[in-house]
GUMARPA-568867 format. One line per field, with one value per atom (N, C-alpha, C): residue in one letter; x, y, z negated. Coordinates in steps of 0.02 Angstrom, whole numbers, padded with zeros to 5 digits. Atoms other than C-alpha are relative to their C-alpha. Example, Ala and Ser with C-alpha at 12.3 -4.5 7.8 and 13.67 -1.06 7.14 Angstrom:
resn = [a	a	a	s	s	s];
east = [00045	00615	00045	-00042	00684	-00039];
north = [-00059	-00225	00060	-00059	-00053	00055];
up = [00000	-00390	00000	00003	-00357	-00037];
This chain:
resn = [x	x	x	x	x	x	x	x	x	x	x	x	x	x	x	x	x	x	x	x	x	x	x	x	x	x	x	x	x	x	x	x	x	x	x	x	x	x	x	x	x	x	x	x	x	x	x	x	x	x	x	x	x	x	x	x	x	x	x	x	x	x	x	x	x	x	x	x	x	x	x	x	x	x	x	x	x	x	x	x	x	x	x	x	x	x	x	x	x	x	x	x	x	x	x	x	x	x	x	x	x	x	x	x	x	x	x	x	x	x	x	x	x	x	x	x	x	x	x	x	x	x	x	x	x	x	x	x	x	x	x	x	x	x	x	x	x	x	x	x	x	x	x	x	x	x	x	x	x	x	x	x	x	x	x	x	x	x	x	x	x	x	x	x	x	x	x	x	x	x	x	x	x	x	x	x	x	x	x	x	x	x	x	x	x	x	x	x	x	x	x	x	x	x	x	x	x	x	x	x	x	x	x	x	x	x	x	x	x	x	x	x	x	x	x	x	x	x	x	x	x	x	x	x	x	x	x	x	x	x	x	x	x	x	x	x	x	x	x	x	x	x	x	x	x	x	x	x	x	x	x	x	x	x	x	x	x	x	x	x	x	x	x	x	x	x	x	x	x	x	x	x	x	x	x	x	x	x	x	x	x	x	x	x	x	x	x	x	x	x	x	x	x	x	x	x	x	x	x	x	x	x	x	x	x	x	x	x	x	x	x	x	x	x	x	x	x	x	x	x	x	x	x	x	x	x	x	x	x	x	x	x	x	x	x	x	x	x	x	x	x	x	x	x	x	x	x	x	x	x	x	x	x	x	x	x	x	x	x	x	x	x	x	x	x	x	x	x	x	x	x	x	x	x	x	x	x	x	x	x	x	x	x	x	x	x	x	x	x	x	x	x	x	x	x	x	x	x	x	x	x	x	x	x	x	x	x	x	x	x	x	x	x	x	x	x	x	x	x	x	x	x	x	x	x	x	x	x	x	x	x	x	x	x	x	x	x	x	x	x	x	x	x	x	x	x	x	x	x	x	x	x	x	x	x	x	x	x	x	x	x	x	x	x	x	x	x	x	x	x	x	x	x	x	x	x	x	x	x	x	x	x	x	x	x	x	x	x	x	x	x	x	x	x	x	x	x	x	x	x	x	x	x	x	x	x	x	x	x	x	x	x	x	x	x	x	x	x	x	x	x	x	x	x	x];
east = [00042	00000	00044	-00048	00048	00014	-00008	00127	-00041	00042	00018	-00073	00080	-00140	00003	00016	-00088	-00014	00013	-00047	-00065	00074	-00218	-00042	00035	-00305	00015	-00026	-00221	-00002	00020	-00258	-00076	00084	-00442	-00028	00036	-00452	00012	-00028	-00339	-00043	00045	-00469	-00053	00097	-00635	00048	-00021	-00528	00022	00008	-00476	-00074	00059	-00646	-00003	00004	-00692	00022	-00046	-00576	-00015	00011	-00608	-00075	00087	-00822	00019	-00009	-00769	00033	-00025	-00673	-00020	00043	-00787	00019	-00048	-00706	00043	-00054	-00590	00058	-00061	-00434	00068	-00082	-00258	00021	-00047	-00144	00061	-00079	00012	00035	-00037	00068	00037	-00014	00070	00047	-00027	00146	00053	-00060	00286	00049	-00044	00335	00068	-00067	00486	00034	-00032	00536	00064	-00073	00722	-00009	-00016	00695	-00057	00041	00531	00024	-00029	00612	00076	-00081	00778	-00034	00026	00666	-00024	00012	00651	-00058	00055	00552	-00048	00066	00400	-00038	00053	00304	-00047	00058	00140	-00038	00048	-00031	-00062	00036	-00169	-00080	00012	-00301	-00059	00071	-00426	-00012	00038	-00558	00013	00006	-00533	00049	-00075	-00364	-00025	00017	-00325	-00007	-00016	-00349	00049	-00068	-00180	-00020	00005	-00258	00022	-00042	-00198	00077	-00089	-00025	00030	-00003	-00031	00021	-00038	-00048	00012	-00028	00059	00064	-00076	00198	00002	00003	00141	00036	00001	00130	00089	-00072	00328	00023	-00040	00402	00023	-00035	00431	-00032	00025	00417	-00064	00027	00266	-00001	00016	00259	-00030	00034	00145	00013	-00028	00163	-00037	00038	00122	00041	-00028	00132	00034	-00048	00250	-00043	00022	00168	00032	-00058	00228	00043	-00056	00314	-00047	00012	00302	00029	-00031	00387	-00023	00029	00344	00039	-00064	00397	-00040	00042	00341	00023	-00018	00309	-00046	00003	00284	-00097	00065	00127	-00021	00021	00053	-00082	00081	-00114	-00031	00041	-00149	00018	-00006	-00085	-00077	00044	-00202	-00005	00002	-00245	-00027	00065	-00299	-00003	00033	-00351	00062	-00045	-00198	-00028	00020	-00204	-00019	00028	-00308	-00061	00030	-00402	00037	-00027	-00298	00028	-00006	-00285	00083	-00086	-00099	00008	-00007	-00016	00003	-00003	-00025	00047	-00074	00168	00056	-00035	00316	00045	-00054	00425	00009	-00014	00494	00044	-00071	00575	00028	-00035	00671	00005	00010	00595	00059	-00035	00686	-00040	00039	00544	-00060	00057	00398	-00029	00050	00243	-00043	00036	00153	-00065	00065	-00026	00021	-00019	-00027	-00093	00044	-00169	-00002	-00006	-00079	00073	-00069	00092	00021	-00008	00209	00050	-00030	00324	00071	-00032	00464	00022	-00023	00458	-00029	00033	00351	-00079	00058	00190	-00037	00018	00053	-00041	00016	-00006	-00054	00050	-00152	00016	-00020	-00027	00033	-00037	00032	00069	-00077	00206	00040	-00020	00231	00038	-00024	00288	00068	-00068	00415	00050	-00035	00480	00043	-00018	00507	00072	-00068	00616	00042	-00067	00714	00042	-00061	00765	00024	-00022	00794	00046	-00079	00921	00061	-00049	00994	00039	-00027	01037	00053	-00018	01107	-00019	00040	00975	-00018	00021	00953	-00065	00035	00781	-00038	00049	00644	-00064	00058	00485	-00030	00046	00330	-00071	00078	00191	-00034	00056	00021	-00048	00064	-00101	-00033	00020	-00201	00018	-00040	-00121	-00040	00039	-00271	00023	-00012	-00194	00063	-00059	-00051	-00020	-00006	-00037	00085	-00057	00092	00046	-00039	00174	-00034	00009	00143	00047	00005	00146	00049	-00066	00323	00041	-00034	00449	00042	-00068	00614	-00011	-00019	00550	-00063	00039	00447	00049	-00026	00523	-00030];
north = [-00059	00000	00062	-00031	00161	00058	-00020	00265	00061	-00060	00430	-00027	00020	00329	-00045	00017	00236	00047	-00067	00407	00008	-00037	00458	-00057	00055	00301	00022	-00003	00326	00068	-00058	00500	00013	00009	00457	-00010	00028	00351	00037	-00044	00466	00075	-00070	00627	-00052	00024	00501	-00026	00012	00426	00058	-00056	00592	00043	-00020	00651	-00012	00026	00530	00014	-00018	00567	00068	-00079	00748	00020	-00004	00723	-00020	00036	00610	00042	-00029	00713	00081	-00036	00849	00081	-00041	01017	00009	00007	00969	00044	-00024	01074	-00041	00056	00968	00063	-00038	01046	00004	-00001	01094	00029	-00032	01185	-00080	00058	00996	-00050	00036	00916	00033	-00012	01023	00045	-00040	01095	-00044	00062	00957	00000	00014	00989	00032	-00041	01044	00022	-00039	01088	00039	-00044	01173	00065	-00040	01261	00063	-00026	01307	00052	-00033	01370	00059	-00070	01559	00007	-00006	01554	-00059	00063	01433	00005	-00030	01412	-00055	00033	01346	00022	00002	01352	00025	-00020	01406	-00078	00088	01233	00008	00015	01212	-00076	00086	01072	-00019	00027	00952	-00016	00003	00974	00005	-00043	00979	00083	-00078	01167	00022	-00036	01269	00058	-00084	01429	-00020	-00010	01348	-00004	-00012	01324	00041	-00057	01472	00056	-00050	01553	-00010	-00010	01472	00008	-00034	01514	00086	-00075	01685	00031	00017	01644	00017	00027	01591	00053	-00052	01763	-00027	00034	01671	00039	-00004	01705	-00035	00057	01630	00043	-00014	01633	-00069	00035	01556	-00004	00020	01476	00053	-00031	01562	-00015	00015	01506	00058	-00058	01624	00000	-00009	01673	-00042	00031	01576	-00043	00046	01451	-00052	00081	01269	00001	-00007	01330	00034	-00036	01414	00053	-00026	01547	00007	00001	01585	00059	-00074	01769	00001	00003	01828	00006	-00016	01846	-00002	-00028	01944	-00011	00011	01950	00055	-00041	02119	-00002	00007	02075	-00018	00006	02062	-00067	00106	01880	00041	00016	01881	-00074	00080	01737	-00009	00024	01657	-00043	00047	01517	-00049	00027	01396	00009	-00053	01517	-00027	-00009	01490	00063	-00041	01618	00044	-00026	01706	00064	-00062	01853	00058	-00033	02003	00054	-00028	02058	-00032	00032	02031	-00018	00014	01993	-00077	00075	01814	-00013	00022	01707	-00049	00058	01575	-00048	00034	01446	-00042	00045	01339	-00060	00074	01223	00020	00010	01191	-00054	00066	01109	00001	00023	01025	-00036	00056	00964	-00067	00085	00789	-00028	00039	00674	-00059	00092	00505	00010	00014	00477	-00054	00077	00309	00014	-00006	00273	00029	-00001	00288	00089	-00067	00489	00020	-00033	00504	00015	-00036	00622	-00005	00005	00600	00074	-00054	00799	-00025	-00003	00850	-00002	00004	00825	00043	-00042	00981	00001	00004	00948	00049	-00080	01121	-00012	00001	01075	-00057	00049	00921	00044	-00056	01063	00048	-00040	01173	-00017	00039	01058	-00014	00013	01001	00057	-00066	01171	00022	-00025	01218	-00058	00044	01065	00006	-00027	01107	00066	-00054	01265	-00003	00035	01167	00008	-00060	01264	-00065	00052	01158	00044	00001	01130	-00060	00048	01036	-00003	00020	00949	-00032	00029	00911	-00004	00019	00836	00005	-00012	00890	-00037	00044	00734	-00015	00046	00636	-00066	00058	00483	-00046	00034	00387	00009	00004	00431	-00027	00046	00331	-00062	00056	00196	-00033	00059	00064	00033	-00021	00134	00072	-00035	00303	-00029	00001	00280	00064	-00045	00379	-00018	00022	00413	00039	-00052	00512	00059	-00068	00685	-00008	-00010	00656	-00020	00000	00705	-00019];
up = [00000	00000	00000	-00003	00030	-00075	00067	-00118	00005	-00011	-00075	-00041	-00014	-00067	-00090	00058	-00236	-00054	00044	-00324	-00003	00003	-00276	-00035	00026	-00319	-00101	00052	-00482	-00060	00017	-00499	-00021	-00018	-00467	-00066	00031	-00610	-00068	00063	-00757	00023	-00004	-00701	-00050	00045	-00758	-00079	00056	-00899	-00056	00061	-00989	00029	00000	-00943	-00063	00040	-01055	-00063	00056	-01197	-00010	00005	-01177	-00033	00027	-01222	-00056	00074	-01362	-00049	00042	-01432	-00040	00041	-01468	-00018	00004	-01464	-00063	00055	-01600	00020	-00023	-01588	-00020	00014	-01598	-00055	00045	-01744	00011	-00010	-01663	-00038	00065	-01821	-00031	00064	-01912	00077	-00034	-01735	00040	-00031	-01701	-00053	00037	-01872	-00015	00012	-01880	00082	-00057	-01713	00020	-00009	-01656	00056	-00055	-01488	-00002	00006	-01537	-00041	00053	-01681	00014	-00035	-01598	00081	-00066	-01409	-00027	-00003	-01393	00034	-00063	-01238	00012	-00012	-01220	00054	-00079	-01055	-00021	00017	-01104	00054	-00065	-00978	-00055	00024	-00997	00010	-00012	-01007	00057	-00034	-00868	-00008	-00002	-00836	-00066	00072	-00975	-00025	00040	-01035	-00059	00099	-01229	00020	00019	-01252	-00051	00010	-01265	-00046	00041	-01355	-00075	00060	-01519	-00016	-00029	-01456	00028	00001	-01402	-00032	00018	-01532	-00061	00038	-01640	00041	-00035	-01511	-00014	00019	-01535	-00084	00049	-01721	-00045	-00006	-01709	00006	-00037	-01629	00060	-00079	-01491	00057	-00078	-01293	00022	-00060	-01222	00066	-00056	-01039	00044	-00034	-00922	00075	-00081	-00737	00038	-00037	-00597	00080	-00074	-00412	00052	-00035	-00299	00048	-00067	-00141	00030	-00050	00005	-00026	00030	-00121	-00021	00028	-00183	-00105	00067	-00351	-00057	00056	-00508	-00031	00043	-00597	-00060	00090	-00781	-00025	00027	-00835	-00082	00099	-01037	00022	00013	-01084	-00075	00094	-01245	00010	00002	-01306	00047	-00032	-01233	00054	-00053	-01069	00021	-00035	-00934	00048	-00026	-00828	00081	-00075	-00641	00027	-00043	-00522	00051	-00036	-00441	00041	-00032	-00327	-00034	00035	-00378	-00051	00030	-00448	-00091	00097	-00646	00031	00050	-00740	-00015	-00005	-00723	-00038	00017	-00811	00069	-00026	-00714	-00004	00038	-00729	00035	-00011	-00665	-00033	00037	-00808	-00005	00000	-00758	-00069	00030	-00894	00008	-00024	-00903	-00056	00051	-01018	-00048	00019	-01154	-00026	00021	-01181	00052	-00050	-01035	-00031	00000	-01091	00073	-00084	-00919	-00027	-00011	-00907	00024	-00042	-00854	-00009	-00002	-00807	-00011	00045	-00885	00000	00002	-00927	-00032	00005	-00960	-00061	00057	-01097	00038	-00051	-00951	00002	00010	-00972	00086	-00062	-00802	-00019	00024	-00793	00069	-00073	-00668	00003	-00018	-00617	00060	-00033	-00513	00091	-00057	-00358	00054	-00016	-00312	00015	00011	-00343	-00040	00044	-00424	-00055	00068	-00603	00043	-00015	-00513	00052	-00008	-00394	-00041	00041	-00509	-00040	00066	-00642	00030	-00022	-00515	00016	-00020	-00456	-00059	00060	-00644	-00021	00019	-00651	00033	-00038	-00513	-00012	00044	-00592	-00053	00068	-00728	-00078	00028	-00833	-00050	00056	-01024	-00025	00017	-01066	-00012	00006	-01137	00032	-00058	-01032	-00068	00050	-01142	00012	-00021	-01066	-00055	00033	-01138	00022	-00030	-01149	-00085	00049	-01277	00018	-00001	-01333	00049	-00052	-01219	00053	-00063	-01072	00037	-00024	-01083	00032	-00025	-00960	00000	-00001	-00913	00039	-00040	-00780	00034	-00060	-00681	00062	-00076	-00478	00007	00004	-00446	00053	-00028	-00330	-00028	00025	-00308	-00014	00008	-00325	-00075	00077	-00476	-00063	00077	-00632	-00068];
């Protein structure tokens, strides 16, 4: 089979499965105060590029704003015109949002930074350290050009533990 057509197959089924997980769970908010106060690369990162959550992601607004919370940087993605890549500008509370591609939610600013910790949506991820995304490629673009840089940072897929499977459907440009 072909690996496109499995991704998608695979994609198909981690959208209805955190559906699922997403009703059940009831708008509970996660406590990222109690799941990242022990953390070194949370604790030690200046700059944080968090998202903002569409559809049925966990919702980021409390990670948000305990990055805020922190003195820290947050900055959020935002697709370049004419690009496959991302860049990630600050964003405060009184900043302003418009409609990017995709129509999310973007700062309206150009102050790029240059994260030391990226959390990524994901739609399932494996024990393996691979994340399955909505297919774009954007976030696996991105990291690679920020390695290629030789640019140290941390990657922290954002799922509920249900959405782990066995393996994500992966090739060479997925990070």
């Amino acid at each position: 089979m072909d690996l496109s057509i499995e991704k998608k197959s695979q994609r198909k089924l981690a959208e209805k499965k955190r559906l699922l997980i997403h009703q059940s769970f009831k708008n509970r908010l996660v406590d990222f105060n109690k799941l990242l106060q022990n953390n070194k690369w949370f604790m030690e990162g200046k700059i944080i590029a968090s998202f903002l959550s569409i559809k049925t992601e966990i919702s980021t607004h409390p990670l948000n704003q305990l990055i805020w919370r922190s003195s820290k940087t947050l900055c959020l993605p935002v697709i370049k015109y004419n690009s496959d890549l991302l860049t990630f500008h600050s964003y405060k509370k009184t900043d302003r949002l418009i409609a990017g591609r995709f129509n999310v939610m973007e700062p309206d600013n150009n102050y790029e930074c240059m994260p030391d910790v990226i959390f990524v949506p994901c739609l399932a991820f494996d024990l393996f350290g691979y994340r399955l995304g909505y297919g774009g490629g954007y976030y696996d673009k991105t990291l690679a050009h920020y390695h290629s840089l030789k640019r140290s940072f941390t990657v922290i897929g954002l799922a509920y533990d249900n959405q782990q499977v066995d393996e994500v459907i992966h090739d060479y440009l997925d990070q």
